[in-house]
MILUM-30722 format. One record per residue (C-alpha): x, z, y. Coordinates in steps of 0.02 Angstrom, whole numbers, plus 32768, in hexadecimal, padded with zeros to 4 digits. Layout:
N
XZY
...
***
This chain:
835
76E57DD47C84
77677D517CB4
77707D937D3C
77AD7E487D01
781A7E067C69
78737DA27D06
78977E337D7A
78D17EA17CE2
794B7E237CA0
79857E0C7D53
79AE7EB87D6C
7A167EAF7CC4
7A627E337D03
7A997E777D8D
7AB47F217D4F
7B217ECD7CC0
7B887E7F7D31
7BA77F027D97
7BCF7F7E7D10
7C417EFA7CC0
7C9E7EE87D73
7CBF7FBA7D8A
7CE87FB47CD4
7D7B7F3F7CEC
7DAC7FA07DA7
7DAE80477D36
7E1380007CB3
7E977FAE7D4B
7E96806E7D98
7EA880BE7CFE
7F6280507CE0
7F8C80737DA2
7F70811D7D83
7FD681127CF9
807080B77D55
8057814B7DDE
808581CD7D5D
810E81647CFA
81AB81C07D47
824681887CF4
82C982277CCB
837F822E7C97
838B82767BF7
8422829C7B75
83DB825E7AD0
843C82597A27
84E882747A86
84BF81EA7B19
847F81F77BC8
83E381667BD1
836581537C4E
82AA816A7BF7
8201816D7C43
81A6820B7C52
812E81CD7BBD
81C081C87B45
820982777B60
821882E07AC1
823583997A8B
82F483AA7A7C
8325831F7B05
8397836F7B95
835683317C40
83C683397CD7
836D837B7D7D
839E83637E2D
835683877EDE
82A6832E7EE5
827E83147E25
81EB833D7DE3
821D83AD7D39
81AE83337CC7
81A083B07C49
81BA845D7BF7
825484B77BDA
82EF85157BE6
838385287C5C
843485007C10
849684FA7CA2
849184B47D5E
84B984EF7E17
843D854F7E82
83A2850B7E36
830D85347E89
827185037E55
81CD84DC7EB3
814485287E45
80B3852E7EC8
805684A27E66
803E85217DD9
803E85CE7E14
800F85C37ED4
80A8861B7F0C
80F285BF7FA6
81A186237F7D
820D85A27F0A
825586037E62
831C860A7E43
832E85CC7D8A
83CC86087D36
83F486587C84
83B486E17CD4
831386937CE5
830585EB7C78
825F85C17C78
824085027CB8
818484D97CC5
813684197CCC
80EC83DB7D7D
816484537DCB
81D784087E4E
82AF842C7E6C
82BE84627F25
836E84747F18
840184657EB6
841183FF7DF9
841E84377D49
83EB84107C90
836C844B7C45
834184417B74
827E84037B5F
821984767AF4
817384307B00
812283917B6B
807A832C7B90
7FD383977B5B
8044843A7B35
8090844C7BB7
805084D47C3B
802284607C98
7FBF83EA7C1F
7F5B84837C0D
7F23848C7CAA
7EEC83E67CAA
7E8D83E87C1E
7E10845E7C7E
7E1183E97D0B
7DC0833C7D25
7E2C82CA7D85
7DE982CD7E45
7DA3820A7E7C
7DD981B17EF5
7D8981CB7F84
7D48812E8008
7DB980D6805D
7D8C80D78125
7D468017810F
7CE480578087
7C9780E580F4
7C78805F817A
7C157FE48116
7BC2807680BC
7B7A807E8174
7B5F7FC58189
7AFE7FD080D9
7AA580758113
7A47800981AD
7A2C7F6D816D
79D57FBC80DB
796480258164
79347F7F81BC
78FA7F3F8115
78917FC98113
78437FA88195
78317EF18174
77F87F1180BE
77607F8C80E7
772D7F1B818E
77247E93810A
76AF7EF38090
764A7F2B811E
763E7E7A814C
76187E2A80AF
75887EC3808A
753D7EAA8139
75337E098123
74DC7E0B8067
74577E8580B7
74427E2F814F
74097D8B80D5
73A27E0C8072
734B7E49810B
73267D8B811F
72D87D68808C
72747E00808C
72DA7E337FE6
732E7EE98028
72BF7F477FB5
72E07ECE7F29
73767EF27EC9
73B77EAA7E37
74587EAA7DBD
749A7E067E14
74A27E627ED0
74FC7F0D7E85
757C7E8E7E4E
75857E1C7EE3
75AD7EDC7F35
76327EFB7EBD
76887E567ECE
768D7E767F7D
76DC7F227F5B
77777EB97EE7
77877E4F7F7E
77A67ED87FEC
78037F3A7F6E
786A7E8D7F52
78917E708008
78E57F2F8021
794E7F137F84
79947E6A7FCC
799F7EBD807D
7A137F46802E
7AC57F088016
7B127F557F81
7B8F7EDF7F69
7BEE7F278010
7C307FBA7FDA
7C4B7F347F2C
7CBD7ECF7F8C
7D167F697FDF
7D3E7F997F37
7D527EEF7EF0
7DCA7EBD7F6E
7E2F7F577F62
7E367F697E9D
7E757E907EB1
7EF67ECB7F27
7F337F667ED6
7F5B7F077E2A
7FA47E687E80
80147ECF7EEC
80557F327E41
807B7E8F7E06
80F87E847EAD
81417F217E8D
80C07F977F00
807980257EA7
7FCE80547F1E
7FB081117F0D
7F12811E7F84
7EA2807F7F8D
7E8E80A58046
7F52807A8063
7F2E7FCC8032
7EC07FB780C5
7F168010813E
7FAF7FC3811F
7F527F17817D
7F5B7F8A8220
800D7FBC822A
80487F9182DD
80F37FEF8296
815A80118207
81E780868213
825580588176
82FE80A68124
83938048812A
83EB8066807A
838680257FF9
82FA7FD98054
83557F6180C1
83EB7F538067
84077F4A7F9E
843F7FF47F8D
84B57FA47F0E
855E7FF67F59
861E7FD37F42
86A9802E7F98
86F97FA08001
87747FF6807D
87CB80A1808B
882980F18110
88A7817780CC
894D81D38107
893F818381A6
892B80B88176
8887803F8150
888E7FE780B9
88227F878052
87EB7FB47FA0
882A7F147F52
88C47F197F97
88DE7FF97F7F
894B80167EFC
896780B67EA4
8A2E80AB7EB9
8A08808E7F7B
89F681597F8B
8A4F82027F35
8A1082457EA1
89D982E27F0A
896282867F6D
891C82277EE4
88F582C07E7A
889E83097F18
884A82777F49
87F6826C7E98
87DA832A7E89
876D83067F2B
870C82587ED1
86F682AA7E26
86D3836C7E35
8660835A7EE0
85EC82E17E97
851F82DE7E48
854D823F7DDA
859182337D31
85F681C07CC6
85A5819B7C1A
85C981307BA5
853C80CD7B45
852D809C7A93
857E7FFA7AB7
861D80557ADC
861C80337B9E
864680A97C32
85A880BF7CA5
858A81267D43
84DB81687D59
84AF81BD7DFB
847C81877EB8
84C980DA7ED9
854181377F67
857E81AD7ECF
858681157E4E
85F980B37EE3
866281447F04
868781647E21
869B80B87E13
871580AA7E99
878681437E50
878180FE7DA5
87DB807C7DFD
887380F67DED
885580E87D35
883E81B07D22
87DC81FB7C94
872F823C7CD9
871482BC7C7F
87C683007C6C
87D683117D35
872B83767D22
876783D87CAD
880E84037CEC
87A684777D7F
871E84EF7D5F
868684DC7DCD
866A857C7E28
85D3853D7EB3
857C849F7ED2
852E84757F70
84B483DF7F60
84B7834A7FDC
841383638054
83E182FB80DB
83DD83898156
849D83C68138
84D283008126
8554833A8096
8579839A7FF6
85FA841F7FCB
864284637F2C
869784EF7F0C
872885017E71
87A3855B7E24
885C852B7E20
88C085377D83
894F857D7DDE
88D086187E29
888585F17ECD
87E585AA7EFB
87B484E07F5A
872E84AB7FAD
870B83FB7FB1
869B83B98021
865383028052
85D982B080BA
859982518163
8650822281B0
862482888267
85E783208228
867D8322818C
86FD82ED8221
86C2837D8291
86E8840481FB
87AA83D881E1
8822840C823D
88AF83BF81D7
88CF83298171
893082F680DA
89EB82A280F3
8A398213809B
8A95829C8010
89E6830B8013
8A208399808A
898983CB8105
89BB83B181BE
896C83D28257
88E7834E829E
8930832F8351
88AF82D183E1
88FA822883BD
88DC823E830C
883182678312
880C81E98394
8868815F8306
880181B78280
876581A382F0
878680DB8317
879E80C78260
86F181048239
86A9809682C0
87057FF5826F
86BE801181D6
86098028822A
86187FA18296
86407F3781D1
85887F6981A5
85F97FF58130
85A780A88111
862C81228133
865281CA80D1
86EB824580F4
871E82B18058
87798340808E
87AA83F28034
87EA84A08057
8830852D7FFF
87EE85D8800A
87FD86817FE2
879F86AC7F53
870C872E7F83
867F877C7F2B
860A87097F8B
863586777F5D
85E786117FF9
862E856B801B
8684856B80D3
864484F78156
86FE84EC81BB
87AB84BF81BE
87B084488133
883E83C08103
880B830E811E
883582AB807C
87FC81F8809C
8768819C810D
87258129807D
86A6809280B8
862F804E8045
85D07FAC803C
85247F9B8025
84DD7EE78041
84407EAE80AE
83BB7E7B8026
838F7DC68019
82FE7D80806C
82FE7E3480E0
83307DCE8185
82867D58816D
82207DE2812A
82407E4181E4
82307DA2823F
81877D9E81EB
81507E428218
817E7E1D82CE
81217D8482D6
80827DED8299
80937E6A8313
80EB7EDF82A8
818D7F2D8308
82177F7C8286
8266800F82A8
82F88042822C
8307810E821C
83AA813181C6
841E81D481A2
84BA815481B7
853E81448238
84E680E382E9
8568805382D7
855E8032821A
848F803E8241
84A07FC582DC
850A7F5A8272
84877F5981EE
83FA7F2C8271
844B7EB582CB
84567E4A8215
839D7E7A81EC
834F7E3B827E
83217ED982B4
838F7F068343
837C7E8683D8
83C77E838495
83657EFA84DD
83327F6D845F
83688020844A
83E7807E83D9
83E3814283D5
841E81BE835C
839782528325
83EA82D9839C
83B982628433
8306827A83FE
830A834283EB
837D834F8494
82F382D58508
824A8302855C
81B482B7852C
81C2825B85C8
8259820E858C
822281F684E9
81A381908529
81FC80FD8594
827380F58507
81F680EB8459
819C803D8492
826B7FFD848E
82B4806483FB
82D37FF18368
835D8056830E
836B811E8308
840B815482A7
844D81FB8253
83A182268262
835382DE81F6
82B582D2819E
8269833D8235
82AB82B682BE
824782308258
81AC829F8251
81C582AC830B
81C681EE8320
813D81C682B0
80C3825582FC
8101820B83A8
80CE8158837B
803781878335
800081FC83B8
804181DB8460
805181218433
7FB9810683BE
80108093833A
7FE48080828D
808180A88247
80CF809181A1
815F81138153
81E480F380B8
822181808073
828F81A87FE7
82BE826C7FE7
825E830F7FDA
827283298093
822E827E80C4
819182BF8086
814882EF8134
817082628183
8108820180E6
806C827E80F5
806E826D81B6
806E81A081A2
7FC9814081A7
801780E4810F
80AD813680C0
812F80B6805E
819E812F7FBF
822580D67F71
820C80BF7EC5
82BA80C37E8A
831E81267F11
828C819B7F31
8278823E7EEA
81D4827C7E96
81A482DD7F20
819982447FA5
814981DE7F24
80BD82657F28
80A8826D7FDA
80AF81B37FFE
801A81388003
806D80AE7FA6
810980977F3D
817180177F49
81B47FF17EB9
82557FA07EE5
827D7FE87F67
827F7F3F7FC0
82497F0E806D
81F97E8B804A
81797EBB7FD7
814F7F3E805B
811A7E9C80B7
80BC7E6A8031
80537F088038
80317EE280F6
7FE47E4180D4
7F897E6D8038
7F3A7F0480B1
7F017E71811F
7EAA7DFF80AD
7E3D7E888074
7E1B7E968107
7DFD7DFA813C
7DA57DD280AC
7D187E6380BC
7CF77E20815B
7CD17D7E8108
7C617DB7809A
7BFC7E288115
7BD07D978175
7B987D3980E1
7B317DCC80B1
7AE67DD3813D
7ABB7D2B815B
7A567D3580A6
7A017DD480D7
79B27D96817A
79807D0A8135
79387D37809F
78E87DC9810C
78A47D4F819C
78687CBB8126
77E87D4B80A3
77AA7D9A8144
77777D0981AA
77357CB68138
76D07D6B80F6
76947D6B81A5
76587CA981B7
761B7C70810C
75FD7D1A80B2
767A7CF58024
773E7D07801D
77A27C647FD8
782D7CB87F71
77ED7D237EEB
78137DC27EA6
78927D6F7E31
78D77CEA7E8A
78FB7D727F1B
796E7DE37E9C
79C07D397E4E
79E97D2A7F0B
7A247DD77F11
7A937DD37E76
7AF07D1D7EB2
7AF57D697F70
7B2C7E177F53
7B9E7E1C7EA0
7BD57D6D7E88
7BE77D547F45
7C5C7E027F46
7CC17DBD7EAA
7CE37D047EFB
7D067D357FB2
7D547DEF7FA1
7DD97D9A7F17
7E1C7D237F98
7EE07D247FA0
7F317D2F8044
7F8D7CAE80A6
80117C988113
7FA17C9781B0
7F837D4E81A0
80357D7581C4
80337D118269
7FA27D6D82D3
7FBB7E27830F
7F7E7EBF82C0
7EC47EF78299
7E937F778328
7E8A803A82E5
7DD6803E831A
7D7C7F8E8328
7CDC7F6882E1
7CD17F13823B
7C417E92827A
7C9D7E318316
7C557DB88390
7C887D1E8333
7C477D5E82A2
7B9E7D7782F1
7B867CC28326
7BC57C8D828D
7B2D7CFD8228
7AA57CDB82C7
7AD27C1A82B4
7AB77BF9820A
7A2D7C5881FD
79CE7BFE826E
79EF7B68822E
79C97BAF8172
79187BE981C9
78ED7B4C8200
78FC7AD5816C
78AC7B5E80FF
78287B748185
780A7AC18191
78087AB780D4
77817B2380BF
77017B038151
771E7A4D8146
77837A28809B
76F879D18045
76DC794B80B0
77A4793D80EC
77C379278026
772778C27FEE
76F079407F64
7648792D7F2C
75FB79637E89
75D879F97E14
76807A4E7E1F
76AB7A0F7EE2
76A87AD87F11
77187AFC7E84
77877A757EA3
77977AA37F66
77A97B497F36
78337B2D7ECE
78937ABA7F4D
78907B497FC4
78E47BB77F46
794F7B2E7F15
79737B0B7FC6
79897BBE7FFA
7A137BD57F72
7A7E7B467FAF
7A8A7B738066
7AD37C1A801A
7B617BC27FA1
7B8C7B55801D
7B877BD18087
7BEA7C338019
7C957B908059
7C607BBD80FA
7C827C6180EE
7D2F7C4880BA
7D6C7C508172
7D0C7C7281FD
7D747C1A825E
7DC67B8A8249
7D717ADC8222
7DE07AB38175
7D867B2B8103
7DC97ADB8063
7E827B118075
7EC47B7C7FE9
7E137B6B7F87
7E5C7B367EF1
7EE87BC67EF6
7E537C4E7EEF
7E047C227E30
7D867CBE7E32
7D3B7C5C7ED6
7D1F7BB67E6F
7CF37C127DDB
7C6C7C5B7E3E
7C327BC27E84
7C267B6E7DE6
7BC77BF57DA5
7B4A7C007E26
7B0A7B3F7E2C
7B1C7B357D72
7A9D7BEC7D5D
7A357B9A7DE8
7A267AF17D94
79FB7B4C7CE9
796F7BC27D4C
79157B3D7DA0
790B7AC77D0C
78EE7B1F7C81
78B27BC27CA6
78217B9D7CFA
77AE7C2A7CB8
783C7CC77CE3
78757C847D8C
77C37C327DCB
78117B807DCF
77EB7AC37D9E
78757A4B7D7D
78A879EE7E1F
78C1793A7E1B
797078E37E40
793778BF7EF7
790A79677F09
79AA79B07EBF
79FB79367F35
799E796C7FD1
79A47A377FA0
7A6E7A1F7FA4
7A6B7998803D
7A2B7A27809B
7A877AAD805C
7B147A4B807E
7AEC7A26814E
7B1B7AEA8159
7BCA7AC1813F
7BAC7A3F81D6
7B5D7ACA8240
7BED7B508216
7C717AC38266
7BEF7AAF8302
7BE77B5D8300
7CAA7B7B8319
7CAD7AF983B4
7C377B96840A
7C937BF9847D
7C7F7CCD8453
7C8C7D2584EA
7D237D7E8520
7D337E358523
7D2E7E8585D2
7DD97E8985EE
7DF07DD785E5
7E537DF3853C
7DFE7D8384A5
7DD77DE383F1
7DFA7D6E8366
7D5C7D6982E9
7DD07DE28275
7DDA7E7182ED
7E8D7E3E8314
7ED37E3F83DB
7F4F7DB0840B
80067DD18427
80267E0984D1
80757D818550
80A97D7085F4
809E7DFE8663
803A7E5B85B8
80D07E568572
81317EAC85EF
***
């Protein structure tokens, strides 16, 4: 009866506890999910422009739209500039739609291809079109991460060896009970007594397959994961796919952007080059040129331009748009001109979008005099290349002779060679035609501006870390090669004999070419989104490197989907990259992209931990019931005390050692390989060790425990008994240190820093202590003694002796004379390696 009432309130137990865990990793998913979806939108609300998140939008707001946005709800076009709109999420049709007055319709989940606009909200969340079609859906799970799949395997075998192990011990047990029938003449002779001597021997083998199955594996997977997930969205890393996490622990590479990423993408206009002379921006003053060029010089900052200049409730002036935009306002409201009246002095005829393919944007207007101007800005090469003419000291248009060009072109390289990105603005007039197509020749070069954007703190270390884990940094930029070399060079990224190419070096090689200079390349500038799909699909491919993307436009998205892990900005990025990335970082900083790395390596680390502690309890606790079955006839763990076992070993065990923070160390070794077992060498003497040791005393303990502990009495059989259980359950929590590292001797560091560990621990002795002395009649127990207590935790204790023998012993090295770490990580190449 005990007996039963035991087992059942063990499996509450451990059902409770387990439910309780995936109740609090469905409520942590539910708020990522959440974050994923918050988008943030610029919006015109009660007369003022505002930033609001996605959740906040309401029926009459006016939402602006550019290239990448996701249209966050329904409405109606008011006015824009070739807006087309990708509507394949909803209707299937690969074809984007051209919204105009024509056609105003603006539907939720919908993406803008091209071009920017306004649109007025008529309905959002559930009503939308979109909401819908959601309603009819149920949101798709996530589906296993690759470890997952792998210890699903692990889990799959082990629990077919205890199997095996749990019918050979019921045919043992059986055989034996009728062999000691056969005896005593009794075969034909059966009472009530043997039919439940066979049934007890059917729990024990039932007992012994659920211990041999290790549930709390794929518990861990997800343990560790979930852990990582919400502590990395606490550092700014927003973890779309739980199998990012993980793979993020094998990146060998990460190719990152420059603006934003590595630098603060805050940017200021610090030095201009116009009418033929340099000058800095503190120093320009307005008087310093004529009037003409002035008013063309801000007809080219304020009319060809995506940004804006509000003005909040407070009263104060404030540009919203890309940081570049926001540098360039800010510097032409420098010249103390009224915003809006420049705007408004010109109508808008055409509006060509920046795009990372074309490297600028163009805008067509109408004169008031009659006539039409195009105005046109963008990388400083391509820009140069287009004029033919520049602007003079009184605003007349001359001729660009060789020299000129050549002084134009050394500017540009000055203010690269400062770290500066470089942008020519540059217009043209033209006749006015029916068409209306912006021209792509011949323009007038108005000014060379360079703008500042500074290196991010901390970005120089957070490189030097990745390079000391085996991590090389590539930096993929659309700017100028000497502003990105400049840039490098500061980061830590470029070094002596590494390589800088533009992206039309990559298209014009062979792959022949491509591959002597890849292993070297460490900067690739003026680079298309289709040059860093190249690079990434080379890497990947030809090199086989784990490589991580960041991405912050619609055309990055490729590159992202083609990653192993693929990094979206969370502030520069567009909607579109965010949804084809793995992870989002936040803000947009390299550092906590660093962060992610090392967070992907404690998890794994850390299931590796726990695997070999799981294993070590499931041979054990296998090996000790059937020998003993097979010698005395009776196994000495219960039914019971084998499923308190399993709920300490498998879901406390997964809380304390899948929770454990990472360290420093992790950043110091190389990369996990893309393929390497999960169980390694060292791991395996590690499991093989203690187990024979744990075999031994619990063998000796019950062939010979009686005499070795001077019972005697009544209740000396319980009272062994129960110091094997007692005995068993300390090797495993003290086993449970020793698992902390499976390699190095100090396995106290950092124990304190990890609470859910001594939480756990705590737990577990204080459960134990309250099962063995006072529920005697559940858990098949007696209370122990203080000696015996003693001696049950002296022992348990000697395992933390044998795991430091243990990591004197030598593992074997692999064929190629290369060591394997016990984590599945190869050392840094040296020597002739290296080369």
């Amino acid at each position: 009866m005990y007996d039963g009432i035991g087992i059942i309130l063990s499996i509450l137990l451990v059902v409770l506890v387990t439910a309780i865990s995936d109740y609090k990793q469905s409520l942590q998913f539910r708020d990522l999910d959440k974050e994923k979806k918050n988008i943030s939108v610029h919006v015109t609300r009660n007369g003022s422009r505002k930033k609001v998140s996605i959740y906040e939008l309401v029926v009459g707001d006016i939402v602006n739209l550019s290239i990448g946005d996701q249209v966050p709800a329904d409405g109606l076009y008011i006015s824009g500039y070739s807006l087309s709109i990708d509507e394949s999420s909803l209707s299937g049709e690969s074809e984007p739609a051209n919204v105009a007055k024509e056609r105003p319709f603006l539907l939720s989940g919908t993406k803008v291809q091209d071009g920017s606009g306004k649109m007025l909200v008529t309905s959002v969340g559930m009503r939308t079109e979109w909401g819908r079609l959601m309603v009819t859906l149920s949101e798709r799970e996530e589906d296993e991460t690759p470890l997952q799949v792998k210890l699903n395997g692990v889990a799959t075998i082990i629990g077919k060896i205890g199997l095996v192990f749990a019918v050979l011990t019921f045919l043992v047990l059986t055989a034996r009970f009728l062999v000691v029938k056969g005896i005593n003449g009794q075969i034909r002779n059966w009472a009530i007594n043997d039919a439940l001597k066979l049934l007890n021997f059917f729990a024990i083998a039932v007992t012994i397959l659920v211990v041999a199955v290790p549930e709390g594996l794929p518990l861990a997977v997800t343990l560790s994961l979930a852990f990582a997930m919400k502590k990395l969205m606490k550092d700014r890393a927003l973890v779309r796919h739980l199998s990012a996490c993980e793979t993020m622990g094998s990146a060998t590479c990460i190719c990152t952007d420059k603006t934003g990423t590595l630098t603060t993408n805050h940017m200021v206009v610090t030095k201009i080059w116009i009418c033929g002379e340099q000058k800095k921006v503190e120093n320009y003053k307005p008087e310093n040129v004529s009037e003409k060029v002035k008013k063309t010089l801000m007809h080219a900052l304020f009319l060809n331009t995506g940004a804006e200049v509000v003005k909040g409730k407070d009263g104060k002036t404030e540009v919203l748009g890309s940081p570049t935009e926001t540098a360039l306002l800010e510097f032409g409201l420098l010249f103390e001109r009224d915003f809006d009246a420049e705007r408004d002095e010109l109508k808008i005829i055409k509006i060509e979008p920046f795009n990372s393919v074309k490297k600028k944007m163009s805008v067509l207007v109408a004169l008031q005099g009659g006539g039409v101007r195009a105005f046109v800005k963008g990388a400083s090469e391509i820009i140069l290349g287009m004029c033919d003419k520049m602007v003079g000291k009184n605003g007349e248009s001359a001729s660009i002779s060789e020299e000129q060009r050549k002084n134009i072109t050394n500017a540009i390289n000055d203010f690269a060679n400062q770290a500066l990105r470089t942008l020519c603005l540059a217009y043209k007039d033209v006749e006015k035609t029916s068409s209306e197509s912006i021209p792509d020749n011949n323009y007038t070069l108005v000014a060379v501006v360079g703008i500042k954007d500074p290196v991010r703190p901390g970005v120089k270390e957070a490189v030097q870390t990745c390079l000391d884990a085996g991590i090389v940094v590539r930096m993929v930029t659309g700017d100028n090669i000497n502003t990105a070399k400049a840039i490098a060079r500061e980061c830590g990224i470029l070094t002596g004999d590494g390589i800088a190419i533009e992206g039309s070096e990559i298209r014009d090689r062979s792959p022949e070419e491509m591959a002597e200079i890849i292993p070297k390349l460490q900067v690739m500038a003026r680079s298309l989104p289709l040059d860093k799909h190249k690079l990434v699909t080379m890497l990947r491919k030809d090199f086989n490197e784990v490589v991580a993307v960041t991405g912050d436009g619609t055309n990055d998205a490729p590159a992202l989907h083609e990653a192993d892990i693929g990094l979206a900005m969370g502030i520069a990025g567009t909607e579109v990259a965010k949804e084809s990335a793995d992870v989002v970082i936040m803000d947009d900083n390299f550092a906590t992209i660093l962060n992610v790395a090392k967070w992907g390596r404690a998890v794994y680390i850390n299931i590796q931990k726990f695997v070999q502690f799981q294993l070590t309890v499931n041979i054990v606790a296998l090996m000790t019931n059937f020998i003993s079955a097979c010698i005395s006839g009776s196994a000495p763990l219960t039914a019971v005390q084998l499923l308190w076992v399993n709920m300490i070993m498998d879901t406390l065990g997964a809380l304390a050692i899948a929770t454990e923070p990472p360290h420093d160390g992790l950043m110091k070794r190389p990369p996990v390989g893309r393929n390497v077992n999960i169980i390694t060498k060292i791991m395996w003497r590690n499991i093989i060790g203690q187990s024979i040791y744990q075999l031994i005393v619990l063998g000796v303990l019950t062939f010979d425990g009686k005499q070795l502990l001077k019972l005697d009495g009544p209740n000396s059989e319980a009272t062994l008994r129960t110091m094997i259980f007692n005995t068993f359950v300390f090797c495993q929590v003290f086993n449970e240190i020793n698992s902390r590292d499976m390699e190095r001797i100090n396995i106290f560091r950092g124990i304190f820093s990890s609470w859910i560990f001594v939480m756990v621990m705590v737990s577990t002795v204080t459960f134990q202590t309250v099962m063995v002395q006072f529920l005697g009649k559940f858990a098949d127990t007696v209370p122990l003694s203080r000696e015996l207590w003693l001696i049950s935790i002296l022992i348990g204790s000697v395992s933390m002796i044998v795991g430091t023998v243990l990591k004197f012993i030598p593992v074997s090295a692999k064929s190629s004379g290369v060591f394997e770490h016990h984590d599945g990580y190869e050392p840094l190449p040296t020597g002739p390696d290296l080369a």
